[in-house]
Backbone bond lengths (Angstrom), bond angles and torsions (degrees), N, CA, C in turn:
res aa  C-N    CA-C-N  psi(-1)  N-CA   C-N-CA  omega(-1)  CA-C   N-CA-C  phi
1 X - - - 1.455 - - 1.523 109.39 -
2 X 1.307 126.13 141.32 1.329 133.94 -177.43 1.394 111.83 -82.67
3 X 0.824 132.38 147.14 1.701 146.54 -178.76 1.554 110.28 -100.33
4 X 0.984 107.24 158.99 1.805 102.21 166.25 1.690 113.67 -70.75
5 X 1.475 106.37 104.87 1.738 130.12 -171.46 1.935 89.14 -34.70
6 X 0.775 93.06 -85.23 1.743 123.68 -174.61 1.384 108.29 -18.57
7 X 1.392 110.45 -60.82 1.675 115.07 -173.83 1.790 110.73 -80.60
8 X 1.240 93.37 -25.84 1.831 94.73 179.33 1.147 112.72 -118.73
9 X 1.454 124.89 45.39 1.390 144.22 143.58 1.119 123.81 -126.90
10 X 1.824 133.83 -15.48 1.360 132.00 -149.07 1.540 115.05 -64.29
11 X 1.688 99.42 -27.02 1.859 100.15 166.81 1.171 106.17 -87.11
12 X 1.339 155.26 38.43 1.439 131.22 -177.86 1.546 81.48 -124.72
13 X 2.107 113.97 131.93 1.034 113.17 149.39 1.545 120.80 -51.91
14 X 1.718 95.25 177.36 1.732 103.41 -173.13 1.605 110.17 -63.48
15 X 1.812 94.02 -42.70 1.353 100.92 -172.79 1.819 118.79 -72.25
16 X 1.535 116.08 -7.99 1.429 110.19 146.47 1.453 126.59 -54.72
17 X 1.534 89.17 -70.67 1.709 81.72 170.57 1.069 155.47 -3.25
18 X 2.268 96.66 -77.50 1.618 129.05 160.80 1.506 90.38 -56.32
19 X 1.403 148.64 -28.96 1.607 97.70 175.84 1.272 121.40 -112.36
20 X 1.629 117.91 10.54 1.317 133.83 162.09 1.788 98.82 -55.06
21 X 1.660 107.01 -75.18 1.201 101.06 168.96 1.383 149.84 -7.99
22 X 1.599 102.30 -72.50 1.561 117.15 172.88 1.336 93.80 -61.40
23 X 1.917 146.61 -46.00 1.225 114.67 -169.43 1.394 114.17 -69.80
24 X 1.468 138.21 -0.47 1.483 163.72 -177.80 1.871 107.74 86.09
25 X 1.579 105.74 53.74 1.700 73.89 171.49 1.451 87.26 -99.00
26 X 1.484 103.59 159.31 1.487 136.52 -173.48 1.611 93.92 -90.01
27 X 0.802 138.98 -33.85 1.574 128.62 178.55 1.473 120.52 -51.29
28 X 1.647 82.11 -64.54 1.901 97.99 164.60 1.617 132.99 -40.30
29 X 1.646 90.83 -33.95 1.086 95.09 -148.53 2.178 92.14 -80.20
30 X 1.602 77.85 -30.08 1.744 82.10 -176.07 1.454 131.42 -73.34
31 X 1.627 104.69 6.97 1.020 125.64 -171.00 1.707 106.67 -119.92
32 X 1.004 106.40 -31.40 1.929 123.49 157.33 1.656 83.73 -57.54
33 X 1.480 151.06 -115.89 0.924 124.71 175.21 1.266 136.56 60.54
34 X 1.721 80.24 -119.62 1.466 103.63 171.04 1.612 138.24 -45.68
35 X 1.175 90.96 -26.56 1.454 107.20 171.27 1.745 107.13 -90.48
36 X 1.066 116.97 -40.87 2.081 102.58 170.30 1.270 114.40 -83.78
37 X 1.415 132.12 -21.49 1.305 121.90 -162.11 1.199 126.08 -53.85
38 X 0.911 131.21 -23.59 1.597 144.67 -146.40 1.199 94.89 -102.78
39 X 1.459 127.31 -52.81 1.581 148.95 -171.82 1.481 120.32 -47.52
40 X 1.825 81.17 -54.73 1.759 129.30 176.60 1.578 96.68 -39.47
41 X 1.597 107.19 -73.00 1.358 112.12 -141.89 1.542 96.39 -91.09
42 X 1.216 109.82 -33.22 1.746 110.80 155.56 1.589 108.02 -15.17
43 X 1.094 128.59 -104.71 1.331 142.00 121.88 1.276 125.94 38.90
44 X 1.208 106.94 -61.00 1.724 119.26 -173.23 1.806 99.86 -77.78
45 X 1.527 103.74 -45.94 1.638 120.56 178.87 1.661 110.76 -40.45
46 X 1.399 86.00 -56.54 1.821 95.93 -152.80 1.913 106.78 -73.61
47 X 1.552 99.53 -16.38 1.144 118.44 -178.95 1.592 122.74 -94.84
48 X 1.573 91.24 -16.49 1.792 94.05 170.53 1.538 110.55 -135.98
49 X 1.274 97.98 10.08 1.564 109.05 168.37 1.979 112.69 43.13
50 X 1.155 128.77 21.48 1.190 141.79 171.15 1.791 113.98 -147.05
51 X 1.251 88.86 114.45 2.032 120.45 -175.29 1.721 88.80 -30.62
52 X 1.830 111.07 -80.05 1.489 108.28 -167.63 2.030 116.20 -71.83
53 X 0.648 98.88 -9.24 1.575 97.79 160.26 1.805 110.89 -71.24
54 X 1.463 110.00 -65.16 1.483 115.54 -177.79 1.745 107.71 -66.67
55 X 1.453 131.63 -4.98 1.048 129.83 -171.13 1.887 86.81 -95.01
56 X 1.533 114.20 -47.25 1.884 102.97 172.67 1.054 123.24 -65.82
57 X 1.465 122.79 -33.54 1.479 124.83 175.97 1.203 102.14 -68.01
58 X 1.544 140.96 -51.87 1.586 107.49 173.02 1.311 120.14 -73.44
59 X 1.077 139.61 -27.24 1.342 125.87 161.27 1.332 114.32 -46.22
60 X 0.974 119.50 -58.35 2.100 121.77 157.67 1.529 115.32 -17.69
61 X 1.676 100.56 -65.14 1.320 99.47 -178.08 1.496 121.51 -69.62
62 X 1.195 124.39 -10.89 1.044 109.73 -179.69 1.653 119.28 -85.61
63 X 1.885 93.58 -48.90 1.712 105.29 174.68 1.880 92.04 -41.27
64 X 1.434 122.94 -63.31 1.498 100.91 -179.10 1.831 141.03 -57.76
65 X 1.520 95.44 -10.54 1.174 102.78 -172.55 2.128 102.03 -80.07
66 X 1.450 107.12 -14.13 1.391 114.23 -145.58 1.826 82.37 -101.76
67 X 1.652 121.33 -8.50 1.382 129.21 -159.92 1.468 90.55 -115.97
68 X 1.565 131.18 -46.02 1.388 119.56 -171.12 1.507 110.52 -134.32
69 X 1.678 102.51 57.82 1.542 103.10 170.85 1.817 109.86 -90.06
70 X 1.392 97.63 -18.38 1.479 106.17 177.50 1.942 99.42 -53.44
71 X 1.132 102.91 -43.25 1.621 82.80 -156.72 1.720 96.95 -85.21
72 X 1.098 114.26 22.23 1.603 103.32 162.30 1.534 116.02 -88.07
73 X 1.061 136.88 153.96 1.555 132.94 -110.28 1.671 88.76 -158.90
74 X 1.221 106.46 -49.42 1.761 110.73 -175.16 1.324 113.10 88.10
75 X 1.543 109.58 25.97 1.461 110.64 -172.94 1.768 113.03 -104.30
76 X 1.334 98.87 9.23 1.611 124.60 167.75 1.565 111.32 -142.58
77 X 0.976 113.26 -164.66 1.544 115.28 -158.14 1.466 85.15 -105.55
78 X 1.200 121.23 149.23 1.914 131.42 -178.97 1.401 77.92 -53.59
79 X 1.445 131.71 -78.99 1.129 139.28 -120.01 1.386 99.56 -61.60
80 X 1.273 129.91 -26.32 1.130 144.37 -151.05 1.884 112.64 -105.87
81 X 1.242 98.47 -18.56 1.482 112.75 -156.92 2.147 79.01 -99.99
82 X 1.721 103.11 -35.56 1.218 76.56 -165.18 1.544 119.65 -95.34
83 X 1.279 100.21 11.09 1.660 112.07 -151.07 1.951 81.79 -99.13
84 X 1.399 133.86 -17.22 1.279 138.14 -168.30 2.158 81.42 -91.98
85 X 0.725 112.07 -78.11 1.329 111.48 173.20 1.932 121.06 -15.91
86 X 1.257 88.27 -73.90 1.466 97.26 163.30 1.605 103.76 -45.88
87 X 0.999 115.84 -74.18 2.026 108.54 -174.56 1.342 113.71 -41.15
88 X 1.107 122.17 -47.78 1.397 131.01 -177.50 1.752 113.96 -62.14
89 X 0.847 114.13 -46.59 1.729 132.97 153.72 1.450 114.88 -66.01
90 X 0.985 150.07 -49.05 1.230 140.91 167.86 1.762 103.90 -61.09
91 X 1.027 125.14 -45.13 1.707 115.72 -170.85 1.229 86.54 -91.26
92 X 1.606 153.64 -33.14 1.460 114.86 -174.60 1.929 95.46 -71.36
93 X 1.289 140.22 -30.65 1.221 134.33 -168.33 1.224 93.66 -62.66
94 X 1.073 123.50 -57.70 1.810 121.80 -173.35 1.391 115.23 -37.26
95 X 1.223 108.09 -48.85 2.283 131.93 -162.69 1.923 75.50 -87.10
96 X 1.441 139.63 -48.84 1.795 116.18 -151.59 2.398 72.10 -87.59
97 X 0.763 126.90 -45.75 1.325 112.07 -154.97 1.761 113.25 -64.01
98 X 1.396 107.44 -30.34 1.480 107.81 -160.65 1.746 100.14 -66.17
99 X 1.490 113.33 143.98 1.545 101.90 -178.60 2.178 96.27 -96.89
100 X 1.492 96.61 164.27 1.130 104.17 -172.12 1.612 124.26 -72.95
101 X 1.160 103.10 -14.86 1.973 97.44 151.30 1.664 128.06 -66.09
102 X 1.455 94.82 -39.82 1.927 99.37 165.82 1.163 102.06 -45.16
103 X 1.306 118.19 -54.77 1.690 111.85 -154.57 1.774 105.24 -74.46
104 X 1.038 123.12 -33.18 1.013 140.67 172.23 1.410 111.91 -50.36
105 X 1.387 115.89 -95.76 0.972 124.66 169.01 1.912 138.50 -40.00
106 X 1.333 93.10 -49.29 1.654 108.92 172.99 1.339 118.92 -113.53
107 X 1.123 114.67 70.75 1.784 95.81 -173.97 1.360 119.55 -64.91
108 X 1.534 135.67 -13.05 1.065 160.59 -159.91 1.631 108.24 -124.97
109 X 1.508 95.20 52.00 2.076 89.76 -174.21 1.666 117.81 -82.54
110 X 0.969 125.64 155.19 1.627 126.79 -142.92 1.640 77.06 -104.69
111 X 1.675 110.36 151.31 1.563 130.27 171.87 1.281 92.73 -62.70
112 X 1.796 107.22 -176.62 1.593 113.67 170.85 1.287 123.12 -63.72
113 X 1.086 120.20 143.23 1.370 138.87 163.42 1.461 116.84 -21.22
114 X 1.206 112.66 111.00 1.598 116.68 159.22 1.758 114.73 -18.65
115 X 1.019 160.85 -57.07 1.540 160.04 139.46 1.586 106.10 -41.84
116 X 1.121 127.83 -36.85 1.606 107.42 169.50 1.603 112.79 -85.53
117 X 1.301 98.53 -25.50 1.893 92.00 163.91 1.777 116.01 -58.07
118 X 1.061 92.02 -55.20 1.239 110.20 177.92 1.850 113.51 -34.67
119 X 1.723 108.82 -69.03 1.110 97.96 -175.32 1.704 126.51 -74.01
120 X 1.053 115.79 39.94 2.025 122.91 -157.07 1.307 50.85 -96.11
121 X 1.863 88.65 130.28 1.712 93.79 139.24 1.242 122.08 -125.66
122 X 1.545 119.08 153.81 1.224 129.52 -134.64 1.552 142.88 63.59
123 X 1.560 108.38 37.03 1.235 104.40 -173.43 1.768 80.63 -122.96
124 X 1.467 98.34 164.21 1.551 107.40 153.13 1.414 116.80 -93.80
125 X 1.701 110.14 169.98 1.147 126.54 -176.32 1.290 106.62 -42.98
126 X 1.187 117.53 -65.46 2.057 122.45 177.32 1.623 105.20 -38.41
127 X 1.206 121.61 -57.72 1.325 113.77 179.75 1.461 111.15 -40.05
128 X 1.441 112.82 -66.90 1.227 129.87 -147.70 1.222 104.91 -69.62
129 X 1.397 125.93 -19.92 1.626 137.50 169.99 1.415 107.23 -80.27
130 X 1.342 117.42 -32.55 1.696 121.01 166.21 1.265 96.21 -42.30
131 X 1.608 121.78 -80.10 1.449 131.07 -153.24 1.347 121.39 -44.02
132 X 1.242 113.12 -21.75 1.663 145.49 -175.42 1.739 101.58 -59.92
133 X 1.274 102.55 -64.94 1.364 125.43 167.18 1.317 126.88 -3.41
134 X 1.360 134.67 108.56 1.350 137.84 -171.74 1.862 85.79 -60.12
135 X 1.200 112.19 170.82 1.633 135.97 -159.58 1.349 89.52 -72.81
136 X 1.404 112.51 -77.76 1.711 114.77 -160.21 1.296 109.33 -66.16
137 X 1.703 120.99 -34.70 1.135 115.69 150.64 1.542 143.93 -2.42
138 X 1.188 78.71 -94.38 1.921 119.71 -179.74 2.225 90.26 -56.68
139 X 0.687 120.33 -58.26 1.347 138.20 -166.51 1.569 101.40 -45.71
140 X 1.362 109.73 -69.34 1.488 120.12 157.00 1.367 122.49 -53.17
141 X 1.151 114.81 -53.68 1.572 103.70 163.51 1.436 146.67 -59.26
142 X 1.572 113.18 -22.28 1.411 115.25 149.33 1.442 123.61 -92.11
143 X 1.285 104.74 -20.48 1.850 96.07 168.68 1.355 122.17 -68.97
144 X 1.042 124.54 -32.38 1.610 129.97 168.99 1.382 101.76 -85.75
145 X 1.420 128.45 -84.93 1.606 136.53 -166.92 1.454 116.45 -39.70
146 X 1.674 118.62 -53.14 1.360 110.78 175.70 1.735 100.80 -101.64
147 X 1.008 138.21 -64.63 1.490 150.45 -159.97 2.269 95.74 -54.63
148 X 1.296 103.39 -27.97 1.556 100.92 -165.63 1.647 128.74 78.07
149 X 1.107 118.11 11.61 1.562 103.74 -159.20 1.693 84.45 -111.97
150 X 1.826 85.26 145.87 1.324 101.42 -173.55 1.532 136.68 -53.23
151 X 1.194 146.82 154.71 1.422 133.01 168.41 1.854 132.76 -13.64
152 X 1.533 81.09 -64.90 1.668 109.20 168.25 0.994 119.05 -60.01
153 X 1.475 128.31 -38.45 1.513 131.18 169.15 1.633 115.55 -58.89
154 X 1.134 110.00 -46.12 1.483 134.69 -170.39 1.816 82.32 -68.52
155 X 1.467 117.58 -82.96 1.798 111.82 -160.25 1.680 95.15 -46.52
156 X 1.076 129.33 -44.66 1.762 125.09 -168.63 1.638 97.89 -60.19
157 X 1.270 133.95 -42.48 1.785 130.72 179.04 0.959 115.82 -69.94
158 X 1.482 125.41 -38.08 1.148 131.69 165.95 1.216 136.10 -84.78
159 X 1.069 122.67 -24.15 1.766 112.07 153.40 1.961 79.70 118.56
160 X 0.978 132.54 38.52 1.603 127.08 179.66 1.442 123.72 -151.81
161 X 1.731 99.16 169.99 1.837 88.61 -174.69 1.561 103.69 -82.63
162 X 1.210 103.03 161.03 1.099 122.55 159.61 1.672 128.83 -13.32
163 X 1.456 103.59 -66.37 1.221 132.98 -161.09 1.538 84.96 -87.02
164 X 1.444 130.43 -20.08 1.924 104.09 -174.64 1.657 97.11 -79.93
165 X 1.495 95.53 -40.83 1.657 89.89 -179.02 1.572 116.16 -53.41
166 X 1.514 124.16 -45.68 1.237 98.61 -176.37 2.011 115.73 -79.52
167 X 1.225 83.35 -0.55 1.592 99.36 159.49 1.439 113.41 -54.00
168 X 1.319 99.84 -65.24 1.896 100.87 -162.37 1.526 111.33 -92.02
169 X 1.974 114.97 8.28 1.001 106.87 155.32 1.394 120.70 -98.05
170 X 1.155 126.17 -11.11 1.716 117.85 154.71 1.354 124.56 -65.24
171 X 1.908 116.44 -34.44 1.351 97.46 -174.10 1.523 104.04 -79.83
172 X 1.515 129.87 -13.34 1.302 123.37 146.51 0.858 134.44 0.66
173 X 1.782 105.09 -96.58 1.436 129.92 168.97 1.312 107.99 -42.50
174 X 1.169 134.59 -56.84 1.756 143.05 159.43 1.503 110.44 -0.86
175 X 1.083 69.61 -79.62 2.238 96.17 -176.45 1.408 113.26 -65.09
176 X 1.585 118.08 -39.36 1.342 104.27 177.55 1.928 117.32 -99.61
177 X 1.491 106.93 13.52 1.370 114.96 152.84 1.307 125.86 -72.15
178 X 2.081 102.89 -54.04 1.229 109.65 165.38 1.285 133.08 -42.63
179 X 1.857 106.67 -64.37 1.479 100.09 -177.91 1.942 112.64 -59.40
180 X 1.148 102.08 -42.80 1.932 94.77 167.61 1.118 114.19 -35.02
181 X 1.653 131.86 -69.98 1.440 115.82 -146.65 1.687 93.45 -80.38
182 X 1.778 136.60 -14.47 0.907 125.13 159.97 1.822 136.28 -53.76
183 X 1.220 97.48 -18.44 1.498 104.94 -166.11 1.999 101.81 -97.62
């Protein structure tokens, strides 16, 4: 039976945890958790711009995090090892979720709707102008802008050159200057 993660972990560093984990206690693990989730699905949102999509992709990441914490190594920071994980899972969910008329038809499909940006609650204005974000857009723009990872990293996840990514991170910035100084 699980305990409350939170109260019967709050002294255990992270790196207890990660190796509570790999030996499989479930306590740890629910308390490893608790401490990324929020981050996690942060993340998953801004990157799939729809609440129940980013609500499976972190559930994704975690069922995977609970399958391949063994091969984390500690040769980067967890936080870091898992937040690349999460990206990698959120854009393959994006490429297994899209149906084959989107692709067809829109290759360039626009984020949520101005009124569904709107109602996220708890995001700020910047977020909520993220969500706005055409797909490849938005994609490039939090993998580099908030997430940090370089150009090249970004065209290698995404399946592109170089130069589109820093492509679709200017018309980004573009769009989310515009709609700013509009609002």
């Amino acid at each position: 039976m699980l305990i409350d993660a939170k109260q019967a972990f709050t002294q255990l560093s992270e790196d207890t945890l990660i190796t509570r984990v790999k030996s499989g206690d479930q306590n740890a693990y629910a308390a490893l958790y608790e401490l990324h989730v929020k981050r996690v699905y942060g993340l998953c949102l801004r990157l799939l711009a729809d609440r129940e999509h980013a609500e499976d992709a972190t559930q994704e990441v975690f069922v995977q995090l609970w399958h391949k914490i063994a091969s984390f190594e500690g040769q980067s920071q967890f936080s870091t090892w898992l937040h690349s994980v999460t990206s990698n899972i959120a854009i393959s969910y994006l490429r297994k979720h899209k149906n084959w008329l989107q692709k067809v038809v829109s290759f360039e499909q626009s984020g949520m709707d101005e009124q569904s940006a709107a109602d996220c609650q708890g995001l700020n204005g910047l977020d909520k102008l993220v969500l706005r974000l055409p797909e490849r857009a938005r994609m490039v723009f939090v993998l580099h802008a908030i997430e940090g990872y370089r150009h090249e990293e970004i065209a290698s996840m995404l399946g592109m050159a170089v130069g589109s990514s820093k492509s679709q991170f200017h018309r980004a910035r573009q769009l989310l200057k515009e709609w700013y100084e509009n609002e």
